[in-house]
C-alpha positions as CSV (number, residue, x, y, z in Angstrom):
1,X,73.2,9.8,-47.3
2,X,72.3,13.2,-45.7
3,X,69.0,13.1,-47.7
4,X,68.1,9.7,-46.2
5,X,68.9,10.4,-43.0
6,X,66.7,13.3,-43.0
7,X,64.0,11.1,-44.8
8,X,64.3,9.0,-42.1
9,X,64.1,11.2,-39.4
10,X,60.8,12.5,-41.1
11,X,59.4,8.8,-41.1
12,X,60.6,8.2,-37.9
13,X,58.4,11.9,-36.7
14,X,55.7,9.8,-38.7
15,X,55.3,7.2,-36.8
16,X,55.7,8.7,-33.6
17,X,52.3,11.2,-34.6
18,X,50.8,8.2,-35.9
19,X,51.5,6.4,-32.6
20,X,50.2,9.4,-30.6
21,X,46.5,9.2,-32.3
22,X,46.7,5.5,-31.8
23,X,47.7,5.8,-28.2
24,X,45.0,9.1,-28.3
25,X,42.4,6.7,-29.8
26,X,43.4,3.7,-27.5
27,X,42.4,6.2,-24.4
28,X,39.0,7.0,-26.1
29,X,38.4,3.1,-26.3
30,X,39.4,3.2,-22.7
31,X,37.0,5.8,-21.6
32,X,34.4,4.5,-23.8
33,X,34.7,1.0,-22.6
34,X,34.6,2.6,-19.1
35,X,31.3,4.6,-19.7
36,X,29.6,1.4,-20.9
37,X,30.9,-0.4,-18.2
38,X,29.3,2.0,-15.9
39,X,25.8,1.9,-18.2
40,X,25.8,-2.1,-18.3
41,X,26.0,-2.1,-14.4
42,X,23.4,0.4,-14.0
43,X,21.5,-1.6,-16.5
44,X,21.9,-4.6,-14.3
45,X,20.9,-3.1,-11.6
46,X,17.8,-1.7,-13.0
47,X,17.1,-5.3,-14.3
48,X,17.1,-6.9,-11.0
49,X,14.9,-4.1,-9.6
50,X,12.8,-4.9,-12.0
51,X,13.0,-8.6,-11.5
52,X,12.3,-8.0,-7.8
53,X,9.7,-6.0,-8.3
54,X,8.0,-8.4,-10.8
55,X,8.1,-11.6,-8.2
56,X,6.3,-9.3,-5.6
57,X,3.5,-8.5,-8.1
58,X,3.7,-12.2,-8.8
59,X,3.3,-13.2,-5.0
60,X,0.6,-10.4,-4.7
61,X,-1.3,-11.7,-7.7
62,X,-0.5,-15.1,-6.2
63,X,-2.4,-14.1,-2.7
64,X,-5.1,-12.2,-4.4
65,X,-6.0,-15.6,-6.6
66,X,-6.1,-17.6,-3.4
67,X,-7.7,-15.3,-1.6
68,X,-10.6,-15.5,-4.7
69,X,-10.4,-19.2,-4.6
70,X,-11.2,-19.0,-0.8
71,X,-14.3,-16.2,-1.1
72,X,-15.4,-18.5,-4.1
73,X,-15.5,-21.4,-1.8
74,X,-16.7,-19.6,1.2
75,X,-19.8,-18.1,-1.1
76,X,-20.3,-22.1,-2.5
77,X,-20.8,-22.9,1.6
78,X,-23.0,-20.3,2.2
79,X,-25.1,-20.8,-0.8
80,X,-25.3,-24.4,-0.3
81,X,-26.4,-23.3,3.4
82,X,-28.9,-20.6,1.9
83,X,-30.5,-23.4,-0.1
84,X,-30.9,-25.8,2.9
85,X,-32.2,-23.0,5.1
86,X,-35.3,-22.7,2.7
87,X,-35.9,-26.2,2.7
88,X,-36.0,-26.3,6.2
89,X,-38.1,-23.1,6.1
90,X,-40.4,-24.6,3.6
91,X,-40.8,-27.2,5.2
92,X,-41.7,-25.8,9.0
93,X,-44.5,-23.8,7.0
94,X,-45.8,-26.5,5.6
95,X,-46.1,-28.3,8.6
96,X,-47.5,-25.0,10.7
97,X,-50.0,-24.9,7.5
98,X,-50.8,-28.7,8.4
99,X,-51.1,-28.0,12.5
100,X,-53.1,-25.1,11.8
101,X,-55.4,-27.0,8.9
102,X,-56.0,-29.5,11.6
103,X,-56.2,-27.5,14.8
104,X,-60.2,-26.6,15.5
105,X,-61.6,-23.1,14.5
106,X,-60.2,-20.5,17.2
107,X,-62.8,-20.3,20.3
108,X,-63.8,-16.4,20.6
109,X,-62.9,-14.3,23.1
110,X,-64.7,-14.6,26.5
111,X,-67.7,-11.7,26.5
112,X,-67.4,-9.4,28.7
113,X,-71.1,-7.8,30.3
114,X,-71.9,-4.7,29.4
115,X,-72.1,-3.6,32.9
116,X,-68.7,-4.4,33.9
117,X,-67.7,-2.7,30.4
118,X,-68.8,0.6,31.8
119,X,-68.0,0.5,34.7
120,X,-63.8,-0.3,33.9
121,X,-64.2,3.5,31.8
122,X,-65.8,5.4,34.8
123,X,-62.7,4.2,36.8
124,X,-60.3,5.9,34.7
125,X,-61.8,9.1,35.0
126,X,-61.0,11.9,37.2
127,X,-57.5,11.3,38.1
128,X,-54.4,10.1,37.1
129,X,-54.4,6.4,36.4
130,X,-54.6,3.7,33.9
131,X,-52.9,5.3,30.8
132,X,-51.4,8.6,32.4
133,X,-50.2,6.9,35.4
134,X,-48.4,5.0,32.7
C-alpha cells in the first residue's frame, strides 16, 4: 500500500510538471496571439494608408484625364478657329488680288523741276537743319 501511495504521489508530481508546460505553453500561445494581434493591426493600418493613398492617386489621375479631355477640346476649338482664319485670309487676298487686278496702273509720282531739286539741297547746307536739327 506504501508502494502505491508513493507511485501515486509520483503520478500526481507528473501531472503537476505536465500541467506547468501546458500552463508554460498556454502563456507562449498567449504572447504569440498577442504579437500577431499587434502585427495584424499594424497591417491594417498600413492597408488603409495604402488604400487612402491609392484614391488620391485615383482622384489625381482622375483630374489630370479631365484636364486632357479639356486641352484636347480647347486645341479642337482653336484648330477649328485656325482653319477658318485662313479661309477668311484667303479669301481677303483674293479679293485685294481682284481690287488690285482691276484698279488702273498706279499714276507716277508728280516731277519735280530740276531747279527746285537744287535748290531744297543748298538749303540744307551750312547750319543745323533738316536732318541734324532732327
Amino acid at each position: 500500500a506504501e508502494e502505491e501511495l508513493q507511485e501515486a504521489h509520483r503520478a500526481e508530481q507528473r501531472l503537476e510538471e505536465r500541467l506547468a508546460e501546458v500552463q508554460k505553453a498556454e502563456q507562449r500561445l498567449i504572447e504569440q496571439n498577442k504579437a500577431l494581434s499587434k502585427e495584424l493591426c499594424a497591417s491594417k493600418a498600413r492597408e488603409a494608408t495604402l488604400n487612402l493613398l491609392l484614391a488620391k492617386q485615383a482622384g489625381a489621375l482622375k483630374t489630370a484625364q479631365d484636364m486632357l479631355q479639356a486641352a484636347e477640346a480647347e486645341k479642337e476649338l482653336l484648330q477649328a478657329s485656325n482653319r477658318e482664319l485662313r479661309q477668311r485670309l484667303e479669301l481677303a487676298e483674293k479679293s485685294l488680288a481682284a481690287l488690285l487686278a482691276k484698279r488702273s496702273p498706279p499714276a507716277s509720282p508728280p516731277e519735280v523741276p530740276i531747279k527746285e531739286k537744287a535748290a531744297s539741297k543748298r538749303r540744307g547746307r551750312g547750319r543745323a537743319s533738316g536732318r541734324a536739327a532732327k
